[in-house]
Every structure is written in C-alpha cells, then in structure tokens.
PABA-174490 format. One record per residue (C-alpha): residue in one letter; x, y, z. Coordinates in steps of 0.05 Angstrom, whole numbers, plus 5000, padded with zeros to 4 digits. Layout:
<tikols>
@residuo = a u = X v = Y w = Z
...
</tikols>
This chain:
<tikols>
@residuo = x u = 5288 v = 4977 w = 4955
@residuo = x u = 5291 v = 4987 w = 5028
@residuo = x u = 5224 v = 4997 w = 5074
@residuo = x u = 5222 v = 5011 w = 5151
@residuo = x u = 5163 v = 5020 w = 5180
@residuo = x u = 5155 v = 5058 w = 5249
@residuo = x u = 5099 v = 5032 w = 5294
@residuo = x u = 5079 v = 5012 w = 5364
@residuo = x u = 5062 v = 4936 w = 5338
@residuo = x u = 5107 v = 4914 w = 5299
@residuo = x u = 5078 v = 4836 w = 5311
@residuo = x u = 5013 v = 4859 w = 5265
@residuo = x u = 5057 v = 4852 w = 5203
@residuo = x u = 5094 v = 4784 w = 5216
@residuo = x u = 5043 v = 4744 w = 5182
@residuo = x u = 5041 v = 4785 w = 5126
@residuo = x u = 5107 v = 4790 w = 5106
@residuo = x u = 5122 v = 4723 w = 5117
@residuo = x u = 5078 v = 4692 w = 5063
@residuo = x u = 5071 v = 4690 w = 4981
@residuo = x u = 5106 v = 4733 w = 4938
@residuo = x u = 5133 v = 4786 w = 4999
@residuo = x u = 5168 v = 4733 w = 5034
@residuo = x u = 5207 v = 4712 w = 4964
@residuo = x u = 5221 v = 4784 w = 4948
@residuo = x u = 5257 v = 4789 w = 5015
@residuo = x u = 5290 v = 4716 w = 5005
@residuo = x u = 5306 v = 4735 w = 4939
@residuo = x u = 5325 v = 4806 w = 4963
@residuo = x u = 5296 v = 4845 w = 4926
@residuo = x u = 5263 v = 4889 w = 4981
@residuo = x u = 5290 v = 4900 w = 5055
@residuo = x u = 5232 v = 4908 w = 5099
@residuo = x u = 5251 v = 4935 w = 5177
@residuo = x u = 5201 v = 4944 w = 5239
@residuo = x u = 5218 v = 4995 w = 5290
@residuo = x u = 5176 v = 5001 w = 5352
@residuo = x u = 5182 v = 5073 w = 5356
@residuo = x u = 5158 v = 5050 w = 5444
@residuo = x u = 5237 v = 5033 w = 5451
@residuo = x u = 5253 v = 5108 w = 5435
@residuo = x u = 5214 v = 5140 w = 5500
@residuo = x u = 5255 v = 5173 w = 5546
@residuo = x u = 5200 v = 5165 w = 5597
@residuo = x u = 5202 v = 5109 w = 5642
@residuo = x u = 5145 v = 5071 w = 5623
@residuo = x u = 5163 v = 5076 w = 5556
@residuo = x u = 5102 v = 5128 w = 5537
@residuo = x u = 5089 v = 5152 w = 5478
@residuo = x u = 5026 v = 5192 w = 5480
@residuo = x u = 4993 v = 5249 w = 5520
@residuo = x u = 4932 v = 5288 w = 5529
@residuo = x u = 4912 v = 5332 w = 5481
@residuo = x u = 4928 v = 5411 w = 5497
@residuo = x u = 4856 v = 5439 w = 5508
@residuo = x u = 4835 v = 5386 w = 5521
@residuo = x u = 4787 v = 5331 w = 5480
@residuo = x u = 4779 v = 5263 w = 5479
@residuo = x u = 4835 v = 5209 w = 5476
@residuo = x u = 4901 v = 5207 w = 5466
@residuo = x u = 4957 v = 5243 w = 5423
@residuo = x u = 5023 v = 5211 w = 5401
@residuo = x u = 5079 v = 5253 w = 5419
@residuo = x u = 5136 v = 5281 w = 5377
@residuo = x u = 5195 v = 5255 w = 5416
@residuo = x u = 5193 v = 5180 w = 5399
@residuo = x u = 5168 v = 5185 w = 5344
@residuo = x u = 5222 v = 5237 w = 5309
@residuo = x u = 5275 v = 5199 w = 5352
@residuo = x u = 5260 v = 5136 w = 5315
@residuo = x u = 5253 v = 5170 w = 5243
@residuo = x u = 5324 v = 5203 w = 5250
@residuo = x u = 5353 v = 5133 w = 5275
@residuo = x u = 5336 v = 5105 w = 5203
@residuo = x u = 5325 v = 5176 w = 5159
@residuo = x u = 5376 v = 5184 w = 5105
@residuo = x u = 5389 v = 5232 w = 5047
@residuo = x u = 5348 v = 5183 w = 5000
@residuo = x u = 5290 v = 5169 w = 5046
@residuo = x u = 5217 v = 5192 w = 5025
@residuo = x u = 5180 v = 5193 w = 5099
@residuo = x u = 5104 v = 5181 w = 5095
@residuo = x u = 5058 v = 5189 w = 5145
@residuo = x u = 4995 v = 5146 w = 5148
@residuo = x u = 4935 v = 5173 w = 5160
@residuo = x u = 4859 v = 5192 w = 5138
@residuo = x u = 4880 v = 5264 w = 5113
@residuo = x u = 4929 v = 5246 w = 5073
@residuo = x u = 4920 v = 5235 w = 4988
@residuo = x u = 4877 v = 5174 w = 4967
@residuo = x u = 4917 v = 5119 w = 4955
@residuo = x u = 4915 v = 5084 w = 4884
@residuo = x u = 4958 v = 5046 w = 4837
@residuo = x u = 4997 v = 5104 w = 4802
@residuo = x u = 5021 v = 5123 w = 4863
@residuo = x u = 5041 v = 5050 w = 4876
@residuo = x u = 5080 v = 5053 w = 4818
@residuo = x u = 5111 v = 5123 w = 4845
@residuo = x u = 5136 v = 5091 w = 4900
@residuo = x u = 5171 v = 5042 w = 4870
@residuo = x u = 5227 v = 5086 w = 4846
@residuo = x u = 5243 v = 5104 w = 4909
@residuo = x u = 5312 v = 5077 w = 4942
@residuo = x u = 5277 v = 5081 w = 5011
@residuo = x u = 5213 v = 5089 w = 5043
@residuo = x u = 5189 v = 5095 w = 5111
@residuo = x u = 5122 v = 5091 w = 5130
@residuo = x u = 5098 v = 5121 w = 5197
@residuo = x u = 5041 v = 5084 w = 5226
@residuo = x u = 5001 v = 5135 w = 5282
@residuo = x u = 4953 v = 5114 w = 5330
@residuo = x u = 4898 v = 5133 w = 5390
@residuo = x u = 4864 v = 5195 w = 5375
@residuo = x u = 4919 v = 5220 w = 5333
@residuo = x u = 4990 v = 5252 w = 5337
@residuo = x u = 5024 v = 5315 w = 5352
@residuo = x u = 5013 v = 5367 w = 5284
@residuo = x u = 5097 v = 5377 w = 5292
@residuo = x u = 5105 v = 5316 w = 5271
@residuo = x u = 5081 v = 5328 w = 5188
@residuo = x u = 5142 v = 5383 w = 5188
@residuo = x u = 5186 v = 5314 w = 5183
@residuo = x u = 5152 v = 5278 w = 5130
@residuo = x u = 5145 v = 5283 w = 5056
@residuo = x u = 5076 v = 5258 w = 5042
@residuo = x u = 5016 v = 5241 w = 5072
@residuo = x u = 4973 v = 5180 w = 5050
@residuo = x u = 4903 v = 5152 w = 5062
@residuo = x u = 4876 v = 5088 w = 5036
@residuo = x u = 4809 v = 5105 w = 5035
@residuo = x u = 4748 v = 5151 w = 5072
@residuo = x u = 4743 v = 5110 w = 5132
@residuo = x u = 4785 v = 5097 w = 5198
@residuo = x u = 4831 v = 5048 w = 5228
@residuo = x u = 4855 v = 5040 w = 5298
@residuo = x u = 4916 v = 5054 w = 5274
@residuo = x u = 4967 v = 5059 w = 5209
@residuo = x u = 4991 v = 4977 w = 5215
@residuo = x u = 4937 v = 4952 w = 5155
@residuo = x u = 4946 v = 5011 w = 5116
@residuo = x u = 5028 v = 5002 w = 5114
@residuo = x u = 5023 v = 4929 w = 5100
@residuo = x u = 4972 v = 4947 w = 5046
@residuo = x u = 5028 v = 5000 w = 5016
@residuo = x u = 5077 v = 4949 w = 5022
@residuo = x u = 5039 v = 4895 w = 4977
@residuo = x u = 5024 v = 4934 w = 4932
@residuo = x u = 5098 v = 4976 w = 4913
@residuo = x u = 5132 v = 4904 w = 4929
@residuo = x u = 5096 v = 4871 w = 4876
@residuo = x u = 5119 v = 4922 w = 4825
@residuo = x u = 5186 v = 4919 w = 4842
@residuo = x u = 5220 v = 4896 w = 4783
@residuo = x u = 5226 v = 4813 w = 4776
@residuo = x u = 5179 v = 4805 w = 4832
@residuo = x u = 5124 v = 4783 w = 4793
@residuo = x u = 5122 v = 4769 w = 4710
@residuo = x u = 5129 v = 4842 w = 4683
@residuo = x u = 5061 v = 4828 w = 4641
@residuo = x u = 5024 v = 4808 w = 4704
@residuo = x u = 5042 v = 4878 w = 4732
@residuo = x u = 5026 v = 4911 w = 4665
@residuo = x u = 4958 v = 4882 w = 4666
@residuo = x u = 4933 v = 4893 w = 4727
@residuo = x u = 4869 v = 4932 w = 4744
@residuo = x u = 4877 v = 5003 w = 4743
@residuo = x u = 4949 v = 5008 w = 4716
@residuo = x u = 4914 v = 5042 w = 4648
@residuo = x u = 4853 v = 5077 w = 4687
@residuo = x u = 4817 v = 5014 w = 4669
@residuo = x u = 4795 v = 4946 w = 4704
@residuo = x u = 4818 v = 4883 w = 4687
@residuo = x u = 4789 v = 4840 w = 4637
@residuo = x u = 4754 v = 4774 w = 4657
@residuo = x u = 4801 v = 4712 w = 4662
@residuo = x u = 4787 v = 4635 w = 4668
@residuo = x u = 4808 v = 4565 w = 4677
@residuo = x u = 4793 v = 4498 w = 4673
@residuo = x u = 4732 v = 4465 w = 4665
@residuo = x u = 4711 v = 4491 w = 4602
@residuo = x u = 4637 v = 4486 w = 4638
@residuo = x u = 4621 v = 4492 w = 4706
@residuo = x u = 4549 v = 4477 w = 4723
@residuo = x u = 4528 v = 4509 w = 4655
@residuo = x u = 4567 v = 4570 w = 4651
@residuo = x u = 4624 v = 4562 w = 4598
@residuo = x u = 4692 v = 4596 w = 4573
@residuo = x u = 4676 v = 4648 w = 4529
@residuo = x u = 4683 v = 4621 w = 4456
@residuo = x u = 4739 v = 4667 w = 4440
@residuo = x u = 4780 v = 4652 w = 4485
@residuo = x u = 4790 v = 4578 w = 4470
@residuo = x u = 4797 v = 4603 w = 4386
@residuo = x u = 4878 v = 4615 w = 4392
@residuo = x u = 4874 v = 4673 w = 4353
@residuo = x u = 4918 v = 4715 w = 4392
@residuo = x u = 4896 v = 4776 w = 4361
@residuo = x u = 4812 v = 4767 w = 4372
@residuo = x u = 4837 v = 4756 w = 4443
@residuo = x u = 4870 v = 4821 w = 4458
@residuo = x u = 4821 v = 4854 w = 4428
@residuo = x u = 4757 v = 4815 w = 4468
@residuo = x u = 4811 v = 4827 w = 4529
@residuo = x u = 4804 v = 4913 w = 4516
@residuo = x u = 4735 v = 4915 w = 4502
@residuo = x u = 4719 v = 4871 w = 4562
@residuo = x u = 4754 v = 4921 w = 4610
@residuo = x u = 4720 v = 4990 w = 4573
@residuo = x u = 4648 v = 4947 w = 4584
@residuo = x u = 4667 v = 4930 w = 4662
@residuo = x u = 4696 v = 4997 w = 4676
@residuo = x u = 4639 v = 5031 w = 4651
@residuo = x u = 4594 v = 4985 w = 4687
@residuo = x u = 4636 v = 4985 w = 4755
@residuo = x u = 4686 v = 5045 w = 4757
@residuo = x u = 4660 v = 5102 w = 4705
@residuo = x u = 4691 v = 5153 w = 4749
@residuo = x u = 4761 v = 5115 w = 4717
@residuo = x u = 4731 v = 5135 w = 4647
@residuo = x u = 4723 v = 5208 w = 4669
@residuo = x u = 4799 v = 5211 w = 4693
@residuo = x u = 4768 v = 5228 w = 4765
@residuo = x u = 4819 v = 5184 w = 4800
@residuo = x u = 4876 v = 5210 w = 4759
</tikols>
C-alpha cells in the first residue's frame, strides 16, 4: 500500500511514523508513506497558499492552485483522494478496514479557516474523526494512517486485528497479566482454568456486558 499525504507541515508526522509498528511496516515494506508540502507548489512568490475569503469573513481560505497542483503530481488511476475535514463521514473501524484494500491513498490535510469549495470536485471522500476541530488535518491523517497500517496484512498477528474493539460492533473483552494479584484485585478465575473453551466464551460475554455498559449505541447498529 502506498500513502501520500498533502500538507503544509509535513515535520508534525516525523515522530509518528518513525516509531512501533509504522516504522517496521515501512522497514519491512509493507506500506510507502510520502509527505508533500503542497507550500512548494505556489506559483506566488512567497510561496502562498491561502487568501481571503470572497465576501468576506473571518480568516483565511486555502486556495485551489497548490493544492490540485500537488494532488495531480502524485494522482494516479488507482488513487482514492480523501479530504480531511469536520464535514466529512465519522470515522470508525469498518472504514479502517475499507481502506485497506486500497492500492493508494492520499490524504489531504486543510487548514486556517478552511479551503476553497472547488477543491471537493477532486476528491473521492470526505472524512472526520470526530465532532470537534483541529487546527488543521495533520492529527487526523496520522490517526488514519495508524489505524489502516495496522490492518495491513502481516503487520500485526491476524488475531490481534480480528479482536480488536469494534471490528464486530462490539468492545473488547478485558485482558491481563502478571501478578495474579495486585494490591487485592486478582485474575479472573477463568482465565487461569485452561479450558480454552470457558475462555472464549467469558471473552464474548465480557464484551456484550461492556458494550452495553459503555457503547449501547454499538448494540443498536447506530455506528454501522
């Protein structure tokens, strides 16, 4: 799988994608991440990319011009372009999984007060991560990124992924580790029996009892 992302600060994901399991499914290549500072794609002379806002309003409005320049530099016939922002369709772990079927994404990152409506006629998608706002697109991308990498196949242990919260519209069951007791609080009994089969089925009840408690909307399909 191959991932650009387009965005004005490209030194906001270093960090990030040079630690735990991204960095070894790069090393390992498994997934090709790019960053392309859509800045180096003005044709102004200070390298602008934003303007005011026809009729006016407060802040400032990324501009089509960079912005398009930069997607055509790394668009191809298999690229799925998704724009970034608090509009766009909640963000959950189906479409996570989606994602990861795709040869190539590219994730456009906006910023200031917004960006020029022309823009959405070159995307495919629009995604949010949630009903709040960000200065800008950079911790959503990296958030999409961690979370279609890790499904990638041989990332992680296929049963990790299979597990994982929300993958069957339900939580994840409780897990622990050594000591057996820690400061009075033990292991659940079952889990220390060896019978396989008492286990998975403790396992599925547990996550029915702490979606119900947590997430019923999961239970109603509302996320779905």
């Amino acid at each position: 799988m191959k991932i650009d992302i387009l965005t004005l600060f490209p030194n906001m994901f270093e960090g990030i994608f040079r630690e735990s399991i991204i960095k070894r499914a790069i090393a390992n290549q498994k997934v090709e991440i790019n960053l392309i500072n859509f800045r180096d794609f003005s044709s102004l002379n200070n390298q602008q990319v934003d303007d005011t806002p026809y009729g006016g309003g407060a802040g400032m409005v990324l501009r089509c011009e960079p912005l398009i320049a930069a997607l055509e530099s790394v668009k191809t016939k298999d690229s799925l372009v998704i724009l970034l922002t608090p509009q766009g369709k909640t963000y959950n772990q189906q479409m996570a999984q989606s994602l990861t079927k795709q040869k190539h994404l590219i994730l456009i990152c906006g910023h200031y007060e917004g960006f020029d409506e022309r823009i959405l006629n070159f995307v495919d998608q629009e995604i949010s991560i949630g009903d709040f706002v960000l200065t800008g697109g950079e911790i959503a991308a990296a958030a999409i990124v961690d979370s279609v990498v890790r499904l990638v196949d041989e990332v992680i242990n296929a049963e990790s992924a299979n597990n994982d919260s929300f993958s069957n519209n339900l939580l994840d069951y409780p897990t622990y580790t050594k000591p057996r007791v820690f400061r009075g609080l033990e292991v659940p009994e079952v889990l220390l029996s060896g019978n396989h089969e008492k286990i998975n089925k403790w396992r599925q009840e547990k996550q029915i009892e702490i979606t119900k408690q947590k997430r019923p909307d999961l239970l109603k399909g509302e996320n779905k």
